[in-house]
C-alpha positions as CSV (number, residue, x, y, z in Angstrom):
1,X,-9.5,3.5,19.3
2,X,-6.7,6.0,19.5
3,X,-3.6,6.4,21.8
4,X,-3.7,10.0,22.9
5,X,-0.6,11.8,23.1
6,X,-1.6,13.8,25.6
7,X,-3.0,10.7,27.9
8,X,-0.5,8.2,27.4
9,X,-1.7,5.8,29.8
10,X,-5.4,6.0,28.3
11,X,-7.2,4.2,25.4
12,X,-9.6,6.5,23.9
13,X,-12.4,6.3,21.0
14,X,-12.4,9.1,18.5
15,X,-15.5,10.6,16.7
16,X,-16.3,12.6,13.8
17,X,-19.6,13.5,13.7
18,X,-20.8,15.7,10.8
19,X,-24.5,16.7,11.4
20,X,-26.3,16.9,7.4
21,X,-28.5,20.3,8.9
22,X,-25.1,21.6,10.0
23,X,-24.7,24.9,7.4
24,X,-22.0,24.7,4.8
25,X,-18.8,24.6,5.7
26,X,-16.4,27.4,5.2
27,X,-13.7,27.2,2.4
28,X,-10.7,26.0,4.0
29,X,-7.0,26.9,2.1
30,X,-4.4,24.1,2.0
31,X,-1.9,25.4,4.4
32,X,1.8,25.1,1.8
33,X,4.5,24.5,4.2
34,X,8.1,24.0,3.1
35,X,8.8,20.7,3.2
36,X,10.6,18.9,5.7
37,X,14.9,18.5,4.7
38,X,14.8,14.7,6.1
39,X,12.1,13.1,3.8
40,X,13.9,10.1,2.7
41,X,16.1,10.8,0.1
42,X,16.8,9.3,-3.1
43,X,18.4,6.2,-2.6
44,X,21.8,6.7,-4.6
45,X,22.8,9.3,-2.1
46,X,22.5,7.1,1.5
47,X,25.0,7.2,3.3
48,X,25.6,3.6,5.0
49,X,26.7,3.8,8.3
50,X,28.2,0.4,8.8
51,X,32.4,-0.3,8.5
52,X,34.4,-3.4,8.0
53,X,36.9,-4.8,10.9
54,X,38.9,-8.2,10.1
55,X,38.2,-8.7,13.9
56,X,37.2,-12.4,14.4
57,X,33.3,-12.4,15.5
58,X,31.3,-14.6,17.4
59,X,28.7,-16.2,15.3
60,X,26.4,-16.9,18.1
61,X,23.0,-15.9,16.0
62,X,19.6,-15.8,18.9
63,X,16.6,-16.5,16.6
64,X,18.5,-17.3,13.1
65,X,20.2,-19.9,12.6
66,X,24.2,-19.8,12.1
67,X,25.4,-19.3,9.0
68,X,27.3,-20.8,6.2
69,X,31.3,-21.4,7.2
70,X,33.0,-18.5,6.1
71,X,35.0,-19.7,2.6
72,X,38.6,-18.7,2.1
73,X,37.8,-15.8,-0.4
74,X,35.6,-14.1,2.0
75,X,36.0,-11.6,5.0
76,X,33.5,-11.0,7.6
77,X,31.8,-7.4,8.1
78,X,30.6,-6.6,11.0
79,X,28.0,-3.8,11.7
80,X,29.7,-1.4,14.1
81,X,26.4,-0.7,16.4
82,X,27.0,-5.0,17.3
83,X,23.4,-6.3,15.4
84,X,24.5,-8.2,12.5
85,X,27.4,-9.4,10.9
86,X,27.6,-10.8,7.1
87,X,30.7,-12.0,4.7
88,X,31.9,-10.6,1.9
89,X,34.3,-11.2,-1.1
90,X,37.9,-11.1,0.5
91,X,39.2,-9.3,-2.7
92,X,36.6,-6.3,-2.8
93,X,37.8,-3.3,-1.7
94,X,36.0,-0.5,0.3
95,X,35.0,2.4,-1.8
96,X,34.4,6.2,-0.7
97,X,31.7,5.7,1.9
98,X,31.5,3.3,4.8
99,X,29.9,0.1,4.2
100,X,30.7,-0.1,0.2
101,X,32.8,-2.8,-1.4
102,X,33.0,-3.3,-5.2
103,X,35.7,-5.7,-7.5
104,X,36.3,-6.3,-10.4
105,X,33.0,-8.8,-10.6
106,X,30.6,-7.0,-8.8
107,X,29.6,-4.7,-5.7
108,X,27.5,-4.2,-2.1
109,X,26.3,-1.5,-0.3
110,X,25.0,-2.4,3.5
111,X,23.6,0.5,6.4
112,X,20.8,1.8,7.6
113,X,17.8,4.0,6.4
114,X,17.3,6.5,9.4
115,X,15.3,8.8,7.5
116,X,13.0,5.6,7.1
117,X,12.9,5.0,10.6
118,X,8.8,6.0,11.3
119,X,7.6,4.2,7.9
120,X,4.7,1.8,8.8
121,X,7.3,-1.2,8.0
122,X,9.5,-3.2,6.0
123,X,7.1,-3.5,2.9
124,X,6.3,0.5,2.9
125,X,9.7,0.9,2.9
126,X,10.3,-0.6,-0.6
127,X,7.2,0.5,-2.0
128,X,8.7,4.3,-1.0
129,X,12.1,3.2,-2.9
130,X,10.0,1.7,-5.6
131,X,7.9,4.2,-6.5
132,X,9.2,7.7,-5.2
133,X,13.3,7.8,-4.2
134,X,14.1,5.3,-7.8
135,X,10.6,5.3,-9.7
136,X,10.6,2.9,-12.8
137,X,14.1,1.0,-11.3
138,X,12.5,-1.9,-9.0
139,X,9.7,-4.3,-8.9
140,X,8.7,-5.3,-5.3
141,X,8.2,-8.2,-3.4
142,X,6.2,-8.9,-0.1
143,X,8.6,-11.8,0.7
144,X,13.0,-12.0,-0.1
145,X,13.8,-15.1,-2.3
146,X,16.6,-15.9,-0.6
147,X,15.2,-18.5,2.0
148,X,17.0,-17.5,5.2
149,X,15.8,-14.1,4.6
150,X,12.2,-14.8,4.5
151,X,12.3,-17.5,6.8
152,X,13.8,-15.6,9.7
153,X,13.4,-12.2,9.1
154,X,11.1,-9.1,8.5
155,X,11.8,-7.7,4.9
156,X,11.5,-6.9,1.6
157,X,13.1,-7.2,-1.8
158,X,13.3,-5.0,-4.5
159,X,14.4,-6.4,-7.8
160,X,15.9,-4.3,-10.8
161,X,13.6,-4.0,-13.7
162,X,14.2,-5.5,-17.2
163,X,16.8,-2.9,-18.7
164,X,18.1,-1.0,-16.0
165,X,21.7,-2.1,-15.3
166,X,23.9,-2.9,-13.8
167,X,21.3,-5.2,-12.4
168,X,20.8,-5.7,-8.2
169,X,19.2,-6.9,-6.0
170,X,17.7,-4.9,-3.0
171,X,16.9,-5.9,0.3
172,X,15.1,-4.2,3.2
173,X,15.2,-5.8,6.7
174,X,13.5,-4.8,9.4
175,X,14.8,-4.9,13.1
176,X,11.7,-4.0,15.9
177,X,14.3,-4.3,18.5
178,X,16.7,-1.9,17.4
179,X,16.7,2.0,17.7
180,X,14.5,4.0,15.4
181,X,18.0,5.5,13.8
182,X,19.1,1.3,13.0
183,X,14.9,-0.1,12.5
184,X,15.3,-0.8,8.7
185,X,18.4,-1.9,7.5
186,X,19.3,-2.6,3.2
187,X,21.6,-4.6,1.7
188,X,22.2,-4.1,-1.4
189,X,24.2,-6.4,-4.3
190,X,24.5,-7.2,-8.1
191,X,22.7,-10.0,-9.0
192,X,25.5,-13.0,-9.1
193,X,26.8,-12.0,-5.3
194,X,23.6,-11.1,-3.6
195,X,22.2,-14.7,-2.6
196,X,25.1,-15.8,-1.2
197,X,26.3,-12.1,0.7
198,X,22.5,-12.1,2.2
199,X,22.7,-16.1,3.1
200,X,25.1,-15.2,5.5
201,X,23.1,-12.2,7.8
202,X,23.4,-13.5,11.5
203,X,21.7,-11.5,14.1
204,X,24.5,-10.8,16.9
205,X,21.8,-9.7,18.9
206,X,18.2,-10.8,19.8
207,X,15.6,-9.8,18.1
208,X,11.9,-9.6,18.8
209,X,9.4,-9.6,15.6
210,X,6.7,-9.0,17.7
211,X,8.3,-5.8,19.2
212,X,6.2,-2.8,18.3
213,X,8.0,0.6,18.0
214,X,6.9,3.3,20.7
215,X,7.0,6.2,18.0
216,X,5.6,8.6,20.6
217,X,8.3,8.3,23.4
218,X,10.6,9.4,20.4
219,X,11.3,13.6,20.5
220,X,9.9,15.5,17.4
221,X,12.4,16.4,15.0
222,X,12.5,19.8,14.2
223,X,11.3,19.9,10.9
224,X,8.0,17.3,12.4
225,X,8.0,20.3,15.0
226,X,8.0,23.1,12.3
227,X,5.3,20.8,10.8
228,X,2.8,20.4,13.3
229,X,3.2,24.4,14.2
230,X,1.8,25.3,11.3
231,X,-1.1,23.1,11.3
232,X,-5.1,24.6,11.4
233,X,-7.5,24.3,14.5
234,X,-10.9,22.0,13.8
235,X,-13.0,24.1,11.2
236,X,-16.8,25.5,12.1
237,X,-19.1,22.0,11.9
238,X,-16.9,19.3,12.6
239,X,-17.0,17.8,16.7
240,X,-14.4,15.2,18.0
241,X,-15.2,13.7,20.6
242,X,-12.5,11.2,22.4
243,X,-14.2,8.5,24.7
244,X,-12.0,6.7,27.3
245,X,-12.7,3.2,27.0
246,X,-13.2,1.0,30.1
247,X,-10.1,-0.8,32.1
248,X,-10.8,-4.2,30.3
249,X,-9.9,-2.9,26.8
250,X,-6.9,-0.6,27.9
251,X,-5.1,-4.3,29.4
252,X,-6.1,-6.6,26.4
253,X,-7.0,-4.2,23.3
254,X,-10.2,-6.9,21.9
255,X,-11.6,-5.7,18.7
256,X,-14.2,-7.2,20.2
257,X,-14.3,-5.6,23.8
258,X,-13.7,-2.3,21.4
259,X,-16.9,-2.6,19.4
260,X,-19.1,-3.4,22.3
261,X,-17.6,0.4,23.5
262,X,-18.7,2.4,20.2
263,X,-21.3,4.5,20.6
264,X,-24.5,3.8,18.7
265,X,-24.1,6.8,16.3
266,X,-20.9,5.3,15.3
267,X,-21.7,1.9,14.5
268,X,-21.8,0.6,10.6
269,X,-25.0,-0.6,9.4
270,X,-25.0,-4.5,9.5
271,X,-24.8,-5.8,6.5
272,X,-27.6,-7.4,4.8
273,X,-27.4,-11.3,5.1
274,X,-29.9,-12.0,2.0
275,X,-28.8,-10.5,-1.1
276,X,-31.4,-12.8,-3.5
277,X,-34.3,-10.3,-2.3
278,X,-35.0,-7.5,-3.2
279,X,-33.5,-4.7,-2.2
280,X,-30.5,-6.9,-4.1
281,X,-27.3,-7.0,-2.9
282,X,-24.5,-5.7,-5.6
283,X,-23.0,-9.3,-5.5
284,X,-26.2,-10.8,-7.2
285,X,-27.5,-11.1,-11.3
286,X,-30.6,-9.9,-9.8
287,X,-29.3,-6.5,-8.9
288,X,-26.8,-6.1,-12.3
289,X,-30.2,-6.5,-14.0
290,X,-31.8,-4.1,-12.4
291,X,-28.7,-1.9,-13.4
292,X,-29.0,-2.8,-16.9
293,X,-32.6,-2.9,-17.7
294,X,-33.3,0.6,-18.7
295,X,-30.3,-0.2,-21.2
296,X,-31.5,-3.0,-22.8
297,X,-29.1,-5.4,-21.5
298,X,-30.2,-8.9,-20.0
299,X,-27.6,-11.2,-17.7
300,X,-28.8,-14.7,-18.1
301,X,-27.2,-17.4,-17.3
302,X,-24.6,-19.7,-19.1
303,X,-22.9,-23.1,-19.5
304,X,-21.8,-24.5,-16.3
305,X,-18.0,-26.1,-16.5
306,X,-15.8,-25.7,-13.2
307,X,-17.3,-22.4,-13.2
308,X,-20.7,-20.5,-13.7
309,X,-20.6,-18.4,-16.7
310,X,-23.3,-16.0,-17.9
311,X,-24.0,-14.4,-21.5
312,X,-25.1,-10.6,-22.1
313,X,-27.5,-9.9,-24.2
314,X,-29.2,-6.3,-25.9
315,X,-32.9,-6.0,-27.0
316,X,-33.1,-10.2,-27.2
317,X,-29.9,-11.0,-29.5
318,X,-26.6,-12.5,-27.9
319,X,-23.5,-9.5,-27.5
320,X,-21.0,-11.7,-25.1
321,X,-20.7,-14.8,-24.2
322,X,-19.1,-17.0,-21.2
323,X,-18.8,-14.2,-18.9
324,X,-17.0,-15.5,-15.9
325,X,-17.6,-13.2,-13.4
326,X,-20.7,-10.5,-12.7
327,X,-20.2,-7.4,-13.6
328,X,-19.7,-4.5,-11.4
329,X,-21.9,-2.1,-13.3
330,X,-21.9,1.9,-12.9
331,X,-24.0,4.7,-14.3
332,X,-22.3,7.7,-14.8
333,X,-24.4,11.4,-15.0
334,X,-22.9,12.8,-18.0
335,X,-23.5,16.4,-19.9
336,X,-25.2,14.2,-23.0
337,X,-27.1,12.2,-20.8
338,X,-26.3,8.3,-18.8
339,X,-23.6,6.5,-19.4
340,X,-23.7,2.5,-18.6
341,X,-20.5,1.4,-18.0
342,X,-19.0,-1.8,-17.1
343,X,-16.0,-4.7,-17.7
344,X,-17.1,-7.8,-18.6
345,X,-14.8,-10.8,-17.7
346,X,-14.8,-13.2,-20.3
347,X,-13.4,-16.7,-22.0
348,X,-13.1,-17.7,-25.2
349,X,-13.2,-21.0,-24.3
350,X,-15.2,-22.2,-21.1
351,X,-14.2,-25.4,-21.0
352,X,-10.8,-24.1,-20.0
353,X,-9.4,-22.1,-17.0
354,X,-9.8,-18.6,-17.0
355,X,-5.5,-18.4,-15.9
356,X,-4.8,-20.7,-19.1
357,X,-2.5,-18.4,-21.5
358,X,-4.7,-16.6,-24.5
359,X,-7.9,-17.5,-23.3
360,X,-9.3,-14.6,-21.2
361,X,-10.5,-11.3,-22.7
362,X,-11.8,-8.1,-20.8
363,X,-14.5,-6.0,-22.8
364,X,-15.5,-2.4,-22.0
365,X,-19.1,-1.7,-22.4
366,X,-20.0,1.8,-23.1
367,X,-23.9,2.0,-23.4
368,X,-24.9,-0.1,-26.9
369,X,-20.8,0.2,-27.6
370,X,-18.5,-2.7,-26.8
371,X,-14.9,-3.2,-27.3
372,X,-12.2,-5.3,-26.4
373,X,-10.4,-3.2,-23.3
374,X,-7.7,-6.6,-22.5
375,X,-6.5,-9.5,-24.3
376,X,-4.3,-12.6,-23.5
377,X,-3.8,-14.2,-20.0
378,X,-5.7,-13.0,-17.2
379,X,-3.7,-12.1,-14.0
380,X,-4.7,-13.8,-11.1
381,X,-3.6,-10.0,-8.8
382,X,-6.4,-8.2,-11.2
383,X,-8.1,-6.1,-8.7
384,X,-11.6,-6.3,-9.9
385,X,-12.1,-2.3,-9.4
386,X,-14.9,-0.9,-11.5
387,X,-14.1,2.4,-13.9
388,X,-14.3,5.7,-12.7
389,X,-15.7,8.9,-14.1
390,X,-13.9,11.8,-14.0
391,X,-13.7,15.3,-15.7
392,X,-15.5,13.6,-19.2
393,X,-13.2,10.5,-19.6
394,X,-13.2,6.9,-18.0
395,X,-10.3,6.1,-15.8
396,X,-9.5,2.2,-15.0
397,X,-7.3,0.3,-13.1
398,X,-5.3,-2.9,-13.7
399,X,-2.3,-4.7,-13.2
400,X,0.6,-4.4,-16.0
401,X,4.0,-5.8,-15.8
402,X,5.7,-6.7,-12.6
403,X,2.4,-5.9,-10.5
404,X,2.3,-2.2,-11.2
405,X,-1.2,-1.0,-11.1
406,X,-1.7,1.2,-13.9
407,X,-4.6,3.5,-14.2
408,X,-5.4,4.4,-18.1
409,X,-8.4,6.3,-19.5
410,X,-10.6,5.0,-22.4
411,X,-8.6,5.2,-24.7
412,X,-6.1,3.4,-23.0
413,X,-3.8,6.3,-22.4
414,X,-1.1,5.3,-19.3
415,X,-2.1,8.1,-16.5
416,X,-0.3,6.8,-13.6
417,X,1.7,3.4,-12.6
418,X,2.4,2.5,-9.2
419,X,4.6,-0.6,-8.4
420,X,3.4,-2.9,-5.7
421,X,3.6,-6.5,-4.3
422,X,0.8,-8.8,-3.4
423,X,-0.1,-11.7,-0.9
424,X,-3.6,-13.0,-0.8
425,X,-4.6,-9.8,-3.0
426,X,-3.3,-6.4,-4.1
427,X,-3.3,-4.1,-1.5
428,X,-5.5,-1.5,-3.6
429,X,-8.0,-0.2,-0.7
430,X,-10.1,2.6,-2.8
431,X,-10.3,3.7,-6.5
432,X,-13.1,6.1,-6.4
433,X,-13.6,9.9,-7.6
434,X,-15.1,12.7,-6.2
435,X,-15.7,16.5,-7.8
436,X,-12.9,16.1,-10.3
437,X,-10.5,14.1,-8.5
438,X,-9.7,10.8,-8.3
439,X,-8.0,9.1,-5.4
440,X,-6.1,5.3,-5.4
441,X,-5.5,4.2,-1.3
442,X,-2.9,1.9,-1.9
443,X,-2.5,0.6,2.1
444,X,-0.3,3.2,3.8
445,X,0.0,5.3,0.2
446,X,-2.4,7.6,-1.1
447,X,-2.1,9.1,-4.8
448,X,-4.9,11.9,-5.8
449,X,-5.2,12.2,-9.8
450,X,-1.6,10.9,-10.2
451,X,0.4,12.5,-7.3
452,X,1.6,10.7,-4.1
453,X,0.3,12.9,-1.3
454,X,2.8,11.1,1.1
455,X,5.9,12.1,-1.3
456,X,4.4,15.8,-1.8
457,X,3.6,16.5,2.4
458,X,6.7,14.1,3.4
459,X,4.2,11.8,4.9
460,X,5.9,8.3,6.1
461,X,1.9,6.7,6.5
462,X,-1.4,8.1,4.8
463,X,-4.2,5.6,5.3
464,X,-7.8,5.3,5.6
465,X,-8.7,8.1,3.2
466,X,-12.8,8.6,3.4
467,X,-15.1,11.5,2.5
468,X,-17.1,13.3,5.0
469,X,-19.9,15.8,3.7
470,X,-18.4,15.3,0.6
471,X,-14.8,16.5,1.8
472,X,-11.6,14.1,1.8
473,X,-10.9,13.2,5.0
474,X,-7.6,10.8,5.9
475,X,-5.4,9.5,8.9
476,X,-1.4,10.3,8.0
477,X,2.1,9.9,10.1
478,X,4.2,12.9,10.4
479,X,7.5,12.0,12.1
480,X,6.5,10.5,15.6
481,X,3.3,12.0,15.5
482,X,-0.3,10.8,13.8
483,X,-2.8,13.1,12.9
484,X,-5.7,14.4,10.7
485,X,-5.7,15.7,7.3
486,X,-9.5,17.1,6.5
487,X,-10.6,18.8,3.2
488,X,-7.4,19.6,2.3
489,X,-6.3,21.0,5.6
490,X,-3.5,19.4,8.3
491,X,-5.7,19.4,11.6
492,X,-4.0,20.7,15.4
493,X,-4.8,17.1,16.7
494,X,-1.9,14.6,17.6
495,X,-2.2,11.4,18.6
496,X,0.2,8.4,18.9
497,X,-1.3,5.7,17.3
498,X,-4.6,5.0,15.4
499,X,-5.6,1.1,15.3
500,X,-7.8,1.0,12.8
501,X,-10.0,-1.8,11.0
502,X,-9.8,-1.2,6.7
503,X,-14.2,-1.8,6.7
């Protein structure tokens, strides 16, 4: 279902279809543009765009509550385009640029990130900080520990790592309501003066968290224009057809009401709903024994506790025991022959909890070779992703410190970190390789073998990476614009919006 620039009054359903007798494609060359002079910048060098008055301000605060009375040591500071006000310490002075006070005990910085302003929201916008403008400087949270933060905003909190000093605190609030140039606004404090300068945010406006920017009545910047100039027409084999869907759907937008639209050829195969028969579903013992049979390996079943457990076994004799989860197993095609590879999630003690500290171990099983790949406490955000094979070497992915996923190869050699947050899970989407590549979507963020393709095309959204006759295909934001990126290649299409379901 996709928002056509072109008919911005319509709904339409978009198509890719890639016929298997169509011939090869051509070759198609990665067009190198110079990148754009506005992709956000490293953070050190914003430029807030806020000033301090002394003039008294109403603290009338429409959808947050009112804040703390302002104490004798502090000065209120208000944000000169009238959508928030906050207090600061009276004795701080302002430094060289607007919206910067440091004493002798500490220091904040408050304005806006306009070169953020088209960034999917609050959350990408500190992942961006995180891991491209100050890599190795924050750790990220979905959710601001100060309560009336979380409570009645949108936003984000980045948190100086262990050793970096002076140590702050970082937070990212976003405002649907405002104007692209003031959408995502930071405040930013050392850690003794944050709480209380951040406890003290009022909203002089209203605001509206369920406003949804219109990124497509905003003009192109010229750099986006540059940008989408030099992008390539559809290559031989690939058709796109754009389906207007009926007047129901174009008022009320049903994922439902969008489904029954899809064309036949488009539809996923229903998944099966009995995985205990065979053909076995991956989720079943059945199926990893199928996968390890020609090994030698056996899953059989363990002791039951809380959990179910299950011990491994090669050519009859006991290898591992108390498995706590089935393994996702993979055979790799390799230049000496198959390779059975798997990570077997274990407990040294079954009778207690998997979480409890020293009593999880992860093994890496390579053929008849097993060794310990993880010891110690298991993290409850591991994201379960099975190894990869690329270019002769295992790659895997886990969770290190501070939630960073970190991808390491067999030997345990640190490849590429990438600090996140989680909720419910980790928002990994895909860790898969292709050729001799290996792609990580990390939900608006994709990184191919180690590079973040939204830092190297200045891409504010890059989602929904797939392959198509064996090419990578993804969705990505460029300014106001979306658009198609296809074997390598920035398609001529533009659209304003793709809703899209993960699948």
């Amino acid at each position: 279902m996709i928002k056509s620039y072109f008919q911005t009054k319509a709904w339409l359903f978009w198509i890719i279809l890639l016929s298997s007798c169509l011939p090869a494609l051509p070759t198609i060359a990665v067009t190198q543009t110079t990148l754009p002079t506005n992709t956000p910048s490293p953070f050190y060098t914003l430029t807030p765009s806020s000033k301090l008055t002394t003039t008294p301000a109403a603290t009338n605060t429409p959808d947050m509550s009112s804040p703390p009375t302002m104490r004798d040591d502090e000065k209120i500071y208000l944000d000169p385009e009238g959508w928030f006000s906050v207090y600061v310490p009276l004795d701080w002075g302002e430094n060289g640029s607007p919206g910067s006070f440091s004493g002798k005990d500490g220091f904040v910085e408050i304005g806006y990130l306009p070169d953020m302003m088209y960034m999917n929201s609050d959350f990408e916008v500190c992942t961006w900080l995180a891991n491209i403008d100050t890599k190795d400087t924050y750790s990220v949270s979905f959710a601001s520990t100060n309560y009336r933060l979380s409570a009645h905003t949108k936003s984000c909190q980045l948190t100086f790592l262990p050793g970096v000093y002076p140590t702050a605190v970082l937070e990212v609030i976003e405002n649907p309501s405002a104007d692209f140039q003031q959408r995502f606004l930071y405040i930013k404090a050392d850690v003794e003066h944050f709480d209380r300068i951040a406890s003290t945010l009022v909203w002089l406006r209203p605001v509206d968290y369920d406003d949804e920017p219109a990124f497509h009545l905003a003009p192109l910047q010229p750099e986006d224009i540059y940008f989408w100039e030099n992008t390539a027409p559809i290559p031989a084999g690939i058709t796109v057809t754009e389906y207007e869907l009926p007047a129901e759907v174009q008022k009320e937008t049903l994922w439902e009401a969008f489904l029954d639209s899809v064309p036949s050829e488009a539809r996923l195969e229903p998944r099966r709903a009995d995985p205990s028969t065979p053909p076995y579903g991956p989720n079943s013992q059945a199926y990893v024994n199928e996968m390890l049979e020609s090994f030698g390996y056996e899953l059989r079943s363990g002791i039951e506790t809380y959990h179910n457990h299950y011990d491994l076994y090669l050519d009859g004799e006991l290898v591992l025991k108390n498995i706590s989860r089935l393994p996702a197993v993979q055979i790799f095609s390799t230049p000496t022959g198959e390779l059975l590879v798997f990570l077997a999630h274990a407990v040294k003690d079954p009778d207690k909890h998997i979480y409890d500290q020293d009593n999880a171990v992860i093994y890496l099983v390579q053929n008849e070779i097993i060794n310990i790949w993880q010891e110690g406490p298991l993290k409850g955000t591991d994201p379960g992703r099975p190894p990869i094979w690329i270019a002769g070497d295992l790659l895997v992915v886990g969770v290190g410190d501070q939630t960073v996923l970190e991808v390491r190869n067999s030997q345990r050699d640190l490849l590429f970190s990438f600090a996140t947050s989680f909720g419910a899970s980790l928002p990994l989407r895909k860790f898969q390789s292709w050729d001799d590549h290996w792609i990580m979507d990390m939900n608006h963020f994709l990184i191919q073998d180690g590079e973040i393709l939204n830092e190297k095309y200045g891409l504010e959204d890059a989602f929904f990476w797939r392959l198509i006759n064996g090419k990578p295909f993804y969705f990505f934001r460029k300014g106001s614009r979306v658009g198609i990126s296809y074997n390598g290649q920035f398609l001529s299409l533009q659209y304003d919006s793709i809703p899209y379901d993960w699948g």
